[in-house]
N, C-alpha and C positions, 0 to 999 in steps of 0.2 A: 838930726841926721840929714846928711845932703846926698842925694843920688845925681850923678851925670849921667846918663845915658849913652850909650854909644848910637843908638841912632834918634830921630825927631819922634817925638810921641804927639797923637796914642801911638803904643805900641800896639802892630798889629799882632804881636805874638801875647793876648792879653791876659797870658795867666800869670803874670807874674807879681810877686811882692815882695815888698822887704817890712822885716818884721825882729824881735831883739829876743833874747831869752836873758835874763839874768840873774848873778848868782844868790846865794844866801848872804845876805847883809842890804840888800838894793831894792827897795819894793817902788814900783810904779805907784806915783799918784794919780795921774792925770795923761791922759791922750789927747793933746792942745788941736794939732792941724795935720793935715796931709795934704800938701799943696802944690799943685805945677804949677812953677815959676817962668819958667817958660819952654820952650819946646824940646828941651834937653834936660831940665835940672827937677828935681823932686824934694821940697823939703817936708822934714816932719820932725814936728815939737812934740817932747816926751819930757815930764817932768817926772825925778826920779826921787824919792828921800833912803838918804844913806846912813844906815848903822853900823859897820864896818868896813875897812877896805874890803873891796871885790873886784869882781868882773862884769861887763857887758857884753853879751855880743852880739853886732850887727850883723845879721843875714839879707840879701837881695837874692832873690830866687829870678831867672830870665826865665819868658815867659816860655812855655813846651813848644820848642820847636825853634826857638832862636838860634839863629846861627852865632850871635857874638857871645855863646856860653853857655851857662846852667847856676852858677853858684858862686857868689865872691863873700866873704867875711869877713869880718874886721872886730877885733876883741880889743875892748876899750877897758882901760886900770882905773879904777875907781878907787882913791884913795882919800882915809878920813884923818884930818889929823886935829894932832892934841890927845 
């Protein structure tokens, strides 16, 4: 998962995180990194093992009080084939 920021970090609005819920068929193995790359960009490594097509979905929560929002998501198709 790649986060751009709309402003330099830290963010002083510091409650904020992004975090995945996923469906029935998708179980997390592993939580790799959570890394600022640099003053804007946020990566994180999630390794996932898939038994059926599903879903994922990415949440970024902005931190209480940011003016550039509250809430963006992104639901990602996880598809198995054969």
């Amino acid at each position: 998962m790649i986060v751009k920021f709309r402003h330099a970090q830290p963010c002083p609005y510091s409650s904020w995180e992004l975090y995945y819920e996923v469906e029935d068929g998708v179980e997390e193995v592993e939580d790799k990194i959570n890394e600022l790359v640099d003053e804007r960009t946020l990566v994180r490594e999630v390794v996932f093992k898939t038994y059926k097509s599903s879903t994922i979905t990415v949440i970024f929560k902005y931190g209480k009080g940011c003016p550039y929002g509250t809430e963006e998501k992104v639901v990602v198709d996880v598809r198995v084939q054969g």
